[in-house]
N, C-alpha and C positions, 0 to 999 in steps of 0.2 A: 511292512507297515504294522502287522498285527504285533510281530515280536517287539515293537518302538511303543506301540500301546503300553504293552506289558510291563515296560520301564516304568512308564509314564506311574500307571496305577503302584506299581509298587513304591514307586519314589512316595507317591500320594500319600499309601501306606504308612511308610517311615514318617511321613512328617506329620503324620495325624497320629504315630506311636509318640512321637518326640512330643507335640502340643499337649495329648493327653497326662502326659508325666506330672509326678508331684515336682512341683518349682520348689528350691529350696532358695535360691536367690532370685526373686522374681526377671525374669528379660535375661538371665546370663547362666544360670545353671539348674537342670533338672534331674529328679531321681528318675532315672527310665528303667526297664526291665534287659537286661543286655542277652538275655536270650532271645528275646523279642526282635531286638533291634541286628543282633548277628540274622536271624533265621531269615530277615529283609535283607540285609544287604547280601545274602547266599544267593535269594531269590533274584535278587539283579543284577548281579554278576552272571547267575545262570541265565538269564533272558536278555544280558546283549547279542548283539546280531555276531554272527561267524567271523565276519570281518573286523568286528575288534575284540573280540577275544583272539583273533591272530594277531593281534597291533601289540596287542598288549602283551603275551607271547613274545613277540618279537622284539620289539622293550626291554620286556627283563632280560632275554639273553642278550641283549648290547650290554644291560646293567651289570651281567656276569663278567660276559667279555671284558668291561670296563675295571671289575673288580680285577679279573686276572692278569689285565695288562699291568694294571696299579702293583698288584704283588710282585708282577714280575719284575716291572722297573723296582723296586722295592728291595725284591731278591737281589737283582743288579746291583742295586747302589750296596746294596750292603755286601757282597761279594769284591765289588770296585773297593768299597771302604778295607778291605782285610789286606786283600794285596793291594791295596796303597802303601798302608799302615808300615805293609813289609817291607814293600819298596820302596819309598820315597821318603823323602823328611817331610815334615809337618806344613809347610806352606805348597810345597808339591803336590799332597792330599790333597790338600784345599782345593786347589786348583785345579784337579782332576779331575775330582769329585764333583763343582760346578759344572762342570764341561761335560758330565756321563749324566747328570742331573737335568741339565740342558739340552741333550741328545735325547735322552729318555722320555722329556717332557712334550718337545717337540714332535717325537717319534706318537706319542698317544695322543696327542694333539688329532695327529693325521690320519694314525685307527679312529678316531672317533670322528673326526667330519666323513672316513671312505664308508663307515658303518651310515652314518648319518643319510649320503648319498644313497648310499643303497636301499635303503629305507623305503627313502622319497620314492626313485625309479621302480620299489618293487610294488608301491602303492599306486604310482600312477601305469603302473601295468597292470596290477588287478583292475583297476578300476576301465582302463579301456579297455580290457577282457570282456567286462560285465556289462560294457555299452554294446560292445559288437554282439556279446550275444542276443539283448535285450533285443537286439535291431532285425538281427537273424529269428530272433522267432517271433517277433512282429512280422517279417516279412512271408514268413513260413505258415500264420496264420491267416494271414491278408491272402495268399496263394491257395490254401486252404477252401476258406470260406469261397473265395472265387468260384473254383472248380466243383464245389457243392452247388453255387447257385446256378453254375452251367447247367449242370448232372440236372438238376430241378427242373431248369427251365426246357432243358431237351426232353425228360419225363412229363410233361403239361403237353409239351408239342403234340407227343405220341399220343397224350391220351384224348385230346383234342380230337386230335384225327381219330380215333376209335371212336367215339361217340359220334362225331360228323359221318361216317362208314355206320355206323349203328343206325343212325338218322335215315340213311339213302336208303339203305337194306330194306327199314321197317316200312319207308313209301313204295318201296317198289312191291314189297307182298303185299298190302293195302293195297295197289293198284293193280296188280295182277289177279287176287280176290275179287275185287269189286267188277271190276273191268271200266270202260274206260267213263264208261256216262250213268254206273250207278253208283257212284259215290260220295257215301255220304256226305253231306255240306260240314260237318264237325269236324271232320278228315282235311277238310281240301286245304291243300297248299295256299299259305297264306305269303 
């Protein structure tokens, strides 16, 4: 929650860099400091939570993977287009070339929703990761605090009874002192 603050204020930040600005088209464009305004958004970037700086991690490299599938089909096609060229007459190409275009298109189609899946499943397993544990050391503490309040209340017990044996002790040397019919009325068992 502290590091969600930190957004929060920084965002605050930026948009009180952004208001302060000289307006050069009043409501639509302003002179900002872009030093100012990069060193905030470093600063927010840096104080998202772990968990989306892994999202977003994991983002680009689909956007890589995606780039590389694209080149690849790309490489393809343009590989398919040479020996077509070589092999085939002109409407043959064509025809090929749809059809490897089609294959290819298809084929990245399906990398990108099996990326997409996996995503999804890797997110809703972190995320039930982080209830189970949450619950586990709720539970761990609830256990915890228990077995202190045991420990306490068996430690009372014992002291209880010390002081109650402290009690008997101190009447019975007062009474053995005194003996049994001169004792003091301040003393006497109440």
């Amino acid at each position: 929650m502290q590091q969600q603050n930190g957004v929060y204020d920084l965002l605050r930040l930026l948009e009180m860099s952004i208001e302060e600005s000289f307006p050069i088209v009043p409501g639509r464009f302003v002179l900002a400091k872009p030093k100012e305004i990069e060193a905030l958004i470093d600063k927010i970037y840096r104080s998202l939570p772990v968990e989306v700086q892994d999202a977003r991690a994991f983002l680009r490299r689909r956007e890589e993977l995606q780039v590389e599938a694209q080149q690849k089909a790309e490489k393809i096609v343009a590989d398919a287009q040479v020996e077509a060229d070589r092999k085939l007459s002109e409407a043959d190409f064509i025809k090929a070339l749809e059809r490897e275009g089609n294959r290819i298109r298809a084929q990245v189609q399906e990398e990108c929703e099996e990326l997409k899946r996996k995503a999804i499943e890797e997110a809703d397993s972190i995320r039930a990761s982080a209830a189970e544990d949450a619950k586990r050391t709720r539970e761990g503490a609830e256990i915890y605090a228990e077995q202190v309040l045991t420990n306490l209340e068996h430690d009372l017990t014992k002291l209880q009874q010390v002081v109650k044996n402290g009690q008997v002790y101190m009447e019975k040397l007062r009474s053995e002192s005194y003996g049994p019919y001169d004792t003091p009325s301040s003393y006497e068992l109440r």
